[in-house]
C-alpha positions in Angstrom: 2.0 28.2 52.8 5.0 27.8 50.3 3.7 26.3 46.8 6.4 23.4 46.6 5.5 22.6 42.7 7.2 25.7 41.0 10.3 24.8 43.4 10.7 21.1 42.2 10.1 21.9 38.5 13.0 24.8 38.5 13.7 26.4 35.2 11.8 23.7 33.3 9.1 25.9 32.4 11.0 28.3 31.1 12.8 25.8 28.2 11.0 24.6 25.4 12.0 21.1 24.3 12.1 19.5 21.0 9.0 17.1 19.7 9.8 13.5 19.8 9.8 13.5 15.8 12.3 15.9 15.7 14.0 13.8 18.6 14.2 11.0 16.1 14.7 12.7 12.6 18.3 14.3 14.6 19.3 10.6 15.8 18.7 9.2 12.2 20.4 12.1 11.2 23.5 11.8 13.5 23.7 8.5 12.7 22.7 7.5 16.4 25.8 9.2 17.8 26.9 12.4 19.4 27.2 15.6 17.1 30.4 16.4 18.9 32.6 13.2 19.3 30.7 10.5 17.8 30.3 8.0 20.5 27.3 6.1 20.0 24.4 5.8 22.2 23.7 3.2 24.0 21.3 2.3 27.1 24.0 3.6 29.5 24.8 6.3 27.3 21.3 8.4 26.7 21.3 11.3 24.6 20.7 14.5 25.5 18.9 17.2 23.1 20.2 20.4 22.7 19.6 23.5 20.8 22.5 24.7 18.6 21.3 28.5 18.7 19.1 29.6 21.1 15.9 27.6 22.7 13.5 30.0 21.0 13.9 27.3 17.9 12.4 24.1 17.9 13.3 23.1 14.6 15.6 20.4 13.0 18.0 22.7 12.0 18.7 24.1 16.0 18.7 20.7 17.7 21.4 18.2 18.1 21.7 15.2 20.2 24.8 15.3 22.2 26.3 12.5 24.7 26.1 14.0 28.4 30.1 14.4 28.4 29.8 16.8 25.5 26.4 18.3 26.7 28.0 19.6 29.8 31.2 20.8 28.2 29.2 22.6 25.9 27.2 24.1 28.8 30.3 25.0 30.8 32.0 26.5 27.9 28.6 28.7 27.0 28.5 29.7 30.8 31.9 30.8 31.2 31.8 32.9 27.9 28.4 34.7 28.8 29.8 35.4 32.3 33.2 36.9 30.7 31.2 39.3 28.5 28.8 40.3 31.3 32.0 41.2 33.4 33.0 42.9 30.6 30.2 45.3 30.3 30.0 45.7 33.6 33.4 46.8 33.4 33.2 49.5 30.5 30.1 50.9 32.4 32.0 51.3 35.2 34.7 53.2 33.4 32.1 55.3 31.6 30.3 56.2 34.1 30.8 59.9 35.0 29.9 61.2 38.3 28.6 64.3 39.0 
């Protein structure tokens, strides 16, 4: 029998998330806008936390609330550059490699 809760939770369990006090300190902080373009938040525009560097770091200093526009530039952006330098490692090993 296939265990269905691991499948419907996905890669939550591996992210830590921020404390709602930290939550609110960043929106106080931020003004109750996005980090990025400083559009405010509103009911139809809900913010999403994100970790500057790293999710290892739940403190104040690593978390900033971001609209979801910006949130999933951000992501794309970080995505695209990780898969650039994995193809280019994957590249110098394969010119490095010596075969015998």
């Amino acid at each position: 029998m296939v265990e269905l809760d691991p499948i419907l939770r996905g890669n939550k369990k591996d992210r830590k998330e921020f404390s709602c006090a930290i939550k609110i300190d960043t929106m106080i902080n931020q003004d109750f806008c996005c980090n990025i373009c400083h559009r405010g938040f509103t009911k139809k525009v809900r913010p999403h936390f994100d970790h500057i560097q790293g999710r290892e770091d739940n403190s104040m200093s690593n978390c900033q609330a971001l609209c979801p526009n910006c949130h999933n530039n951000k992501s794309v952006n970080e995505n695209r550059e990780e898969a650039k330098k994995q193809k280019e490692r994957s590249t110098n090993i394969d010119i490095n490699t010596k075969w015998i």
